[in-house]
C-alpha positions as CSV (number, residue, x, y, z in Angstrom):
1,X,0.0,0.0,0.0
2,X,1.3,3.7,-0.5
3,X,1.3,5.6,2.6
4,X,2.2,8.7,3.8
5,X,5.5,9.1,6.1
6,X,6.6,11.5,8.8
7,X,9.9,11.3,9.9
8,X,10.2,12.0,13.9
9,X,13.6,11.6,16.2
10,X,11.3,8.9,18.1
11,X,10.1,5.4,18.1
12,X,6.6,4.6,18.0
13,X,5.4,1.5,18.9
14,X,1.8,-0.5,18.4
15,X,-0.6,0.7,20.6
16,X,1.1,3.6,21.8
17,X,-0.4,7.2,22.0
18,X,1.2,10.0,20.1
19,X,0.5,13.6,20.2
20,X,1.4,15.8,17.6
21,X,1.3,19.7,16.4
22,X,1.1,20.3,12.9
23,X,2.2,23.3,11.1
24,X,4.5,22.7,8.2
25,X,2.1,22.7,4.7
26,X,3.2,19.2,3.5
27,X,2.0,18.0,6.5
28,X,-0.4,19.9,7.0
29,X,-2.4,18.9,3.8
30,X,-0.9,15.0,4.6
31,X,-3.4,15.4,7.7
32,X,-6.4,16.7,5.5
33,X,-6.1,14.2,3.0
34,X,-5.8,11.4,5.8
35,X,-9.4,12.8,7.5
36,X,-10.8,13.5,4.1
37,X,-10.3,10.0,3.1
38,X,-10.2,8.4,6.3
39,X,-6.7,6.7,6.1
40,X,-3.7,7.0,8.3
41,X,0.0,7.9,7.9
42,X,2.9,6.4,9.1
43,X,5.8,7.5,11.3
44,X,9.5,6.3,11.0
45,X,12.2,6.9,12.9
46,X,15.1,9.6,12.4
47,X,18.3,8.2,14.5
48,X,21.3,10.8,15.1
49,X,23.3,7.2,14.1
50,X,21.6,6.3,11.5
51,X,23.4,4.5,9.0
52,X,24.3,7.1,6.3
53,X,25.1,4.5,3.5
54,X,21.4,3.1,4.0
55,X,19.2,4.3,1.1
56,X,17.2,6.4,3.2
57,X,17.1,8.9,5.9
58,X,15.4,6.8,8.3
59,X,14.4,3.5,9.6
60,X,12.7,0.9,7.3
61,X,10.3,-0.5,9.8
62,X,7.8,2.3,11.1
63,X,3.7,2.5,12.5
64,X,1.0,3.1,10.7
65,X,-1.0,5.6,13.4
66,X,-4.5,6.1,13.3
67,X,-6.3,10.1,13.9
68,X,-8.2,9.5,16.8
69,X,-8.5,13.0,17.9
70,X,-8.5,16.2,15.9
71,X,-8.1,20.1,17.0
72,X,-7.7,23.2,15.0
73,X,-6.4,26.0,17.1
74,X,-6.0,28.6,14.5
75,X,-6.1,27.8,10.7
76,X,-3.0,26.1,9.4
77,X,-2.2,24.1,12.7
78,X,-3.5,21.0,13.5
79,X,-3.1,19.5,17.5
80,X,-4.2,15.9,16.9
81,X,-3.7,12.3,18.8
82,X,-3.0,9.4,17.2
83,X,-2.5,6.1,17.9
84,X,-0.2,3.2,16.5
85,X,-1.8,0.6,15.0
86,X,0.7,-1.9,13.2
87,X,4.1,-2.2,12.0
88,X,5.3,-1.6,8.3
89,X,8.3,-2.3,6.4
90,X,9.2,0.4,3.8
91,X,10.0,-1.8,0.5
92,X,10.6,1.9,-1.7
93,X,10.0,5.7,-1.0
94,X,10.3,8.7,-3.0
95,X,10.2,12.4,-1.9
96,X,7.6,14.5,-3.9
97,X,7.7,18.0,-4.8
98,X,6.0,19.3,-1.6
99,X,8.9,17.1,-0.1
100,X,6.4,15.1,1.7
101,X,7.7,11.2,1.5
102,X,5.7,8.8,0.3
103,X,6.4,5.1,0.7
104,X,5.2,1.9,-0.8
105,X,4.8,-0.7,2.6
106,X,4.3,-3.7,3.4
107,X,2.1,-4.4,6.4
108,X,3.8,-6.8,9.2
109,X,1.3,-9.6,11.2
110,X,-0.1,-7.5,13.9
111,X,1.8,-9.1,17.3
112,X,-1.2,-11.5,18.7
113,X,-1.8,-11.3,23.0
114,X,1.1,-12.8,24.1
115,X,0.2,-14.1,28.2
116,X,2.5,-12.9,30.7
117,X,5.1,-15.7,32.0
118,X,5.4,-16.0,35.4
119,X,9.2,-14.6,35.4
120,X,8.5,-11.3,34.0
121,X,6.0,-10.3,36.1
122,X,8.0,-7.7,37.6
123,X,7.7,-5.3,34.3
124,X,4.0,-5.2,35.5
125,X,4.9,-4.6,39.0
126,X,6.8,-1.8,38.1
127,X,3.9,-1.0,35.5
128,X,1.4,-0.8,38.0
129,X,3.4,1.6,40.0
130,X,3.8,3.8,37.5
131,X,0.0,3.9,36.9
132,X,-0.9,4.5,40.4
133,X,1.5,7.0,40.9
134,X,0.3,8.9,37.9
135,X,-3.3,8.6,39.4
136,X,-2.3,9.7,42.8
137,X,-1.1,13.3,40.9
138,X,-4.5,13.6,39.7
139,X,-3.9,13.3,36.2
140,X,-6.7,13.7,33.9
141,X,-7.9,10.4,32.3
142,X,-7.4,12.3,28.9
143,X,-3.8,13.4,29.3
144,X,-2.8,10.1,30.7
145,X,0.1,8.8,28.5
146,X,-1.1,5.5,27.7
147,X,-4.2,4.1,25.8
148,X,-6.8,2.6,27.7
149,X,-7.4,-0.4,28.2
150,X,-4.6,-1.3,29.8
151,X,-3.6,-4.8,28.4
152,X,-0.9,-5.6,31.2
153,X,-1.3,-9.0,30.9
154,X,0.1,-9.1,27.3
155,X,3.9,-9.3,26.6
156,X,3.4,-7.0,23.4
157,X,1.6,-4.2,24.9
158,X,3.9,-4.0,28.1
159,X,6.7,-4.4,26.3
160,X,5.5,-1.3,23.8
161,X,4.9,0.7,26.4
162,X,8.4,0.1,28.6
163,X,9.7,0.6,24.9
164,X,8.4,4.0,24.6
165,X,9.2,5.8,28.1
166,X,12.4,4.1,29.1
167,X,15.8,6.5,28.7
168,X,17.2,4.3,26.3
169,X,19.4,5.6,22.5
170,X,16.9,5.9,20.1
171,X,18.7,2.7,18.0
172,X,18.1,0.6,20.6
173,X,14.5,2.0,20.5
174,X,14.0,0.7,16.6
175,X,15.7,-2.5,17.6
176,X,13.1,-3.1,20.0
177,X,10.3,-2.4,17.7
178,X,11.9,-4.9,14.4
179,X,11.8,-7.4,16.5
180,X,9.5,-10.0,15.9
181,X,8.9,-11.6,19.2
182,X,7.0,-9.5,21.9
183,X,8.1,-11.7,24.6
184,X,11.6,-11.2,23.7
185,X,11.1,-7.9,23.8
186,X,9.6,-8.0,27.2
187,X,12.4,-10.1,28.6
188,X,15.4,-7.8,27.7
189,X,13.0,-4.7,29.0
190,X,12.6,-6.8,32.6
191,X,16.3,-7.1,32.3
192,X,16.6,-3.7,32.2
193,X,14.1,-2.8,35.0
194,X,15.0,-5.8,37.3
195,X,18.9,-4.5,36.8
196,X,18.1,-0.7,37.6
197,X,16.4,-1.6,40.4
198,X,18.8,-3.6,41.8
199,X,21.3,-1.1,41.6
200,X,19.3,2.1,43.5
C-alpha cells in the first residue's frame, strides 16, 4: 500500500499514543487528506546514528498511526492524537515535490496477545506503580500517557509501552520495535528494570 510518512527523532510503537502539532504545509495537507479519506499515515524513525550508506534517511520499519482525535487552534495548525496501529516495512520511498515522502509498505502480522510468563511479572509490578502514581497526581484520564485499556497482561503491549518511556538511544528504540517476538522484547526490558532496580 502507498502511505504517507513523517519522519520524527522517536520510536513509536503498536498501541502507543502520540500527540502531535502540525504546522508545516506538507503536513499539514498529509493530515487533510488522511481525515478526508479516512486513512492513516505512518511515522519512521530519524536516529542521530543512523546508518548514512542506508538508502534512506530513516528506519525501514515504522507505524501506521490512526487520527483518533482532531483540533484546530488557528487555521494552518493541527493539534491531533493518534495512535499506533501496526508495524510496516518500507520496501521503496520517493520524496515529492511538496517534499512530503511517500512510501510503498508492506504491512507486518499485527503481534497477537502474548500471556505474561510468570518470570517477568516484575515489568508489571513496576507497571502498576507507574499507573498508580500517575493517578495519585491527579492526572486527567485524557492526558494520561497511555491508551486505555490497559492490556498488562500481554507481553506486546507491556513491552511497547516500557519501549516507549524508558531512557534508552533511540537505536536501541528501533531495535526493539523490528523485533519480531514480543516476549523477547519484554524479557530484555525486565532485564533492564530488574537491573536498575537492583542497583538504587
Amino acid at each position: 500500500m502507498d502511505l504517507p510518512l513523517f519522519p520524527l527523532k522517536l520510536v513509536l510503537f503498536p498501541q502507543g499514543l502520540l500527540p502531535l502539532k502540525i504546522f508545516e504545509k506538507r503536513y499539514v495537507d498529509m493530515v487533510r487528506n488522511c481525515l478526508r479519506n479516512q486513512q492513516g499515515f505512518g511515522i519512521v524513525s530519524v536516529c542521530d546514528d543512523h546508518d548514512q550508506t542506508a538508502p534512506l534517511p530513516f528506519s525501514s520499519v515504522g507505524v501506521l498511526v490512526e487520527i483518533i482525535e482532531t483540533n484546530i487552534p488557528q487555521p494552518g495548525l493541527f493539534s491531533l492524537k493518534c495512535l499506533g496501529k501496526q508495524k510496516f516495512h518500507i520496501q521503496s520511498a520517493v520524496q515529492q515535490k511538496d517534499l512530503l515522502w511517500m512510501g510503498k509498505v508492506e504491512m507486518l502480522p499485527i503481534e497477537v496477545d502474548t500471556p505474561l510468563p510468570d518470570d517477568l511479572i516484575a515489568s508489571k509490578t513496576y507497571f502498576e506503580q507507574l499507573i498508580h502514581s500517575l493517578e495519585e497526581e491527579k492526572i486527567d484520564a485524557n492526558a494520561m500517557p497511555f491508551h486505555s485499556p490497559y492490556a498488562l497482561n500481554d507481553c506486546a503491549w507491556l513491552a511497547n509501552r516500557w519501549c516507549e518511556i524508558l531512557d534508552m538511544p533511540l537505536i536501541q528504540k528501533q531495535r526493539m520495535l523490528e523485533l519480531d517476538s514480543p516476549l523477547i522484547r519484554l524479557e530484555l526490558i525486565n532485564d533492564m528494570l530488574t537491573k536498575n532496580n537492583a542497583s538504587t
